[in-house]
N, C-alpha and C positions, 0 to 999 in steps of 0.2 A: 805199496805203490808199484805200478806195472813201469819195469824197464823197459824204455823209450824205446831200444830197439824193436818192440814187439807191438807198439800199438801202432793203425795205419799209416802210414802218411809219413812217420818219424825213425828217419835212419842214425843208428849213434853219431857215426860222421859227423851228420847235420847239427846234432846235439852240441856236439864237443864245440861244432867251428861256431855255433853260434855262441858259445860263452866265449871263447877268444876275444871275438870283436867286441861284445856287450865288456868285457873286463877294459879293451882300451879304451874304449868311449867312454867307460865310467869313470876311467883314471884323466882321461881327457879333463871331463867333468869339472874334477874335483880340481886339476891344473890350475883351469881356468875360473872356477870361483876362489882359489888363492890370491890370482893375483887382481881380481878385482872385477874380472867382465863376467856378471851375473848371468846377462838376456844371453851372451854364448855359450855360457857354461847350461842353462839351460837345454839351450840345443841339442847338443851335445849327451846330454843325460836325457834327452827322450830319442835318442837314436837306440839306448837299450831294450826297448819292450820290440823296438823295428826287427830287433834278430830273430825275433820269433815268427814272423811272416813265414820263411818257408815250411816250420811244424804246424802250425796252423792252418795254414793251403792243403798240404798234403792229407792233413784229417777232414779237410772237408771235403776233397776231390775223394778220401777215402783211396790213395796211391801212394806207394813209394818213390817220395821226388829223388835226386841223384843230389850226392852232397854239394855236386859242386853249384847247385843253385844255392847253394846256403853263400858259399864262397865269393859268387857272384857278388848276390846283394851285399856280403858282408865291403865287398874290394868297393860297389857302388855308391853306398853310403858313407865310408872312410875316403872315397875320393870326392861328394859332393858336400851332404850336410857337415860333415864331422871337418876334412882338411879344409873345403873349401869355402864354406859358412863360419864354421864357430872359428877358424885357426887362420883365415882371410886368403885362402890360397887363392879364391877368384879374383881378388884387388891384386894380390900378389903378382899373378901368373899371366896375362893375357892368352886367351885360347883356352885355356883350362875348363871354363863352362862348356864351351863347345863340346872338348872330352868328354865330359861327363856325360850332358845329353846324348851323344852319339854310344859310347857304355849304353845307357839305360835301355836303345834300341835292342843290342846285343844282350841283355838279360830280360827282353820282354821275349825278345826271341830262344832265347835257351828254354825259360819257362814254358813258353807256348809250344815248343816242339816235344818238351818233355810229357806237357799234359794233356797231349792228343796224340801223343803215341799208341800208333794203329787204330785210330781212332775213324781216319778217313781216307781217302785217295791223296797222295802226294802233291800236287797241283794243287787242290782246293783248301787244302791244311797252308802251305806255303802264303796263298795269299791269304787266307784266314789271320794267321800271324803276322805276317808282313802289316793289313791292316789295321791290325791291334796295338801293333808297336806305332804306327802313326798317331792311331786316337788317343792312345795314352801319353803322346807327346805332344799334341794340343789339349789333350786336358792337362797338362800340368802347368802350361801355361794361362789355364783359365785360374788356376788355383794363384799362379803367381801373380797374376792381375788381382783376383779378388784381394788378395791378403796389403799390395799395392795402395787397393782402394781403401780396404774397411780398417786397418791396422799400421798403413803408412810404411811398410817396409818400402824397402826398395831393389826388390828385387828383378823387374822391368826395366829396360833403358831405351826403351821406344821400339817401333816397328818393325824395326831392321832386326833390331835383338830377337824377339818373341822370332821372329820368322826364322832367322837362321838357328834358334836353337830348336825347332821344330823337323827344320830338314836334317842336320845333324841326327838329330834319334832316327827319322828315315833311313837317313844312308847307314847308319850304325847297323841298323836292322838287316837293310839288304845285302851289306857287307856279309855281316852274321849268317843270315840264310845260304850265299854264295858257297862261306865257307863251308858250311855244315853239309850242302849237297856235296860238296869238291871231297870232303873228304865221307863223306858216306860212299861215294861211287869208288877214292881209293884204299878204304880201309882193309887190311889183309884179311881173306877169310876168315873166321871162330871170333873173329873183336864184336862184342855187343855195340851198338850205335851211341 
């Protein structure tokens, strides 16, 4: 078997951080069908095959993504499905979804800067991304309507909801891009971007 370091796409970093999270999630898991919530304990335990998203990506862009997209998704998903679904932190918390969505901008953005690196002119790459992080923050609200409709969660709370969690992942993103030019124009000469 080819160590991970070596094939496209898959940094050890990557490797390692993704069994970290897959190991809490899975103890999560197990927590919670202890004490008796199945449907989150479910949850929970399909957040493990999630950690493999950034090896997967990167073998099929055929790239070396940066661990810390592993890190990202691993922080995104420990703060949305895993704390704030299976473990109740969005009942718990108010604002707390907002968080999340506004993250998700911020990791569509890291991803997308990483996977078009040099890829284009600065300007056109920026809104590229910037509109990526929009569309996958109304698609996700098309997902939480459908599942809403077909499956009865409840994961929608009316208009206001769906909208504000959609500008959230916006400003998340443009937040993110801000940062990322701010500190590209001040990083000290010999630092890779």
């Amino acid at each position: 078997m080819l160590d991970p370091s070596t094939r496209p796409g898959v940094r050890r970093g990557t490797s390692h951080t993704a069994a970290w999270f897959q190991l809490v999630f899975a103890t999560g898991a197990v927590a919670l069908l202890v004490v008796g919530a199945w449907p989150r304990a479910l949850v929970a335990a399909l957040l493990v095959p999630a950690m493999f998203a950034p090896a997967v990506l990167g073998r099929v862009v055929e790239q070396r993504l940066p661990t810390h997209l592993a890190v990202q998704l691993g922080c995104f998903i420990a703060a949305g499905p895993f704390a704030g679904a299976a473990f109740g932190l969005y009942s718990a918390l108010p604002g707390w979804d907002k968080l999340v969505h506004a993250d998700s901008g911020v990791l569509v953005v890291s991803a997308g800067l990483a996977l078009l690196r040099g890829r284009s002119t600065r300007w056109p790459r920026l809104l590229l991304v910037q509109g990526c992080a929009m569309a996958i923050a109304a698609g996700w609200e098309i997902v939480e309507f459908t599942s809403d409709t077909l499956f009865g969660t409840q994961a929608q709370h009316g208009n206001t909801d769906t909208m504000t969690d959609i500008i959230a992942g916006t400003v998340g993103a443009a937040a993110a891009l801000v940062a990322f030019a701010v500190a590209k124009r001040v990083r000290p000469p010999g630092l890779p971007v």
